[in-house]
C-alpha positions as CSV (number, residue, x, y, z in Angstrom):
1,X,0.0,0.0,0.0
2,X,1.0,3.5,-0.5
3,X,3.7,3.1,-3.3
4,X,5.5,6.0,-4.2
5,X,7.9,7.6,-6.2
6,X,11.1,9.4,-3.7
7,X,13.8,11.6,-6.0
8,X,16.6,12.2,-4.6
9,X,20.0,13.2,-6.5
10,X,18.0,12.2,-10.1
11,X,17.6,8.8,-8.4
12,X,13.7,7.6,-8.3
13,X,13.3,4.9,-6.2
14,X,9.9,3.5,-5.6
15,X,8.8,2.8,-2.4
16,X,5.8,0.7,-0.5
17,X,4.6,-0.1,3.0
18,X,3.8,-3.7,3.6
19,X,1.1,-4.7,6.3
20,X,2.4,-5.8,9.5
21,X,1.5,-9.2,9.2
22,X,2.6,-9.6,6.0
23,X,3.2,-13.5,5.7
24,X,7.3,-14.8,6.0
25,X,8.5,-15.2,2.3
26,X,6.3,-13.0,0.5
27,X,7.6,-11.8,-2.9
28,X,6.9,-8.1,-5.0
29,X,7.2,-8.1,-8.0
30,X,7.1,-4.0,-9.5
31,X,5.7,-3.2,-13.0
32,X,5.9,0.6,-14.5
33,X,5.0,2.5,-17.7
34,X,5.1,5.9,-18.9
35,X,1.8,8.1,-19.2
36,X,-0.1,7.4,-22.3
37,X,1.0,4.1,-22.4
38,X,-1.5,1.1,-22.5
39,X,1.1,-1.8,-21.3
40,X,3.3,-2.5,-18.3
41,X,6.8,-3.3,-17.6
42,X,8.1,-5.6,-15.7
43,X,11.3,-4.3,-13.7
44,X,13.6,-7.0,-14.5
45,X,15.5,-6.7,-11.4
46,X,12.7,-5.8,-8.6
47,X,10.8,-9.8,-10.0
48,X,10.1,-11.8,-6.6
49,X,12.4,-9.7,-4.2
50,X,11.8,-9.4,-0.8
51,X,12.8,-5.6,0.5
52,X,9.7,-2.8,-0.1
53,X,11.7,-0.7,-2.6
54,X,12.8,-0.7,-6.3
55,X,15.6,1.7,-8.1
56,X,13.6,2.6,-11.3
57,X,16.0,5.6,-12.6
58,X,16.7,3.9,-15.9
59,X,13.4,3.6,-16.5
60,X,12.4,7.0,-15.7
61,X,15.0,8.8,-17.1
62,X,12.8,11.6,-18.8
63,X,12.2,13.8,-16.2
64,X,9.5,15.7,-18.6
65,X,7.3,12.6,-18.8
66,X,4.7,11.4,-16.3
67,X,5.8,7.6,-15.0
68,X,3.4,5.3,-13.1
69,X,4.6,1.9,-11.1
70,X,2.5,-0.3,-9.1
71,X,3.3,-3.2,-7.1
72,X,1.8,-7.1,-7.0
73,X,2.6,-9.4,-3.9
């Protein structure tokens, strides 16, 4: 819940709370797309991990375009 973009030194890291009794070995994995799009991407590297963040500056380098991520556990 509540995933959001942070941007910080032209990094944009996506970020997301997890409930508190989130169950021992669940997985995220993080799709994104730019505005106007109709498909999602799969961020290669944030498939099945663990921690409740994902680095998606190479995917958002445009910083004139609107980006949208979401996040599936």
């Amino acid at each position: 819940k509540r995933a959001a973009f942070s941007s910080t030194n032209f990094e944009n890291i996506l970020t997301w709370e997890t409930e508190a009794d989130i169950p021992p070995g669940t997985v995220f994995d993080v799709q994104y797309k730019q505005y106007g799009e109709k498909s999602w991407l799969n961020k290669r590297e944030c498939q099945s991990i663990t921690q409740p963040f994902c680095n998606l500056t190479r995917e958002t380098e445009n910083f004139t375009e609107p980006y949208y991520a979401r996040v599936r556990a």
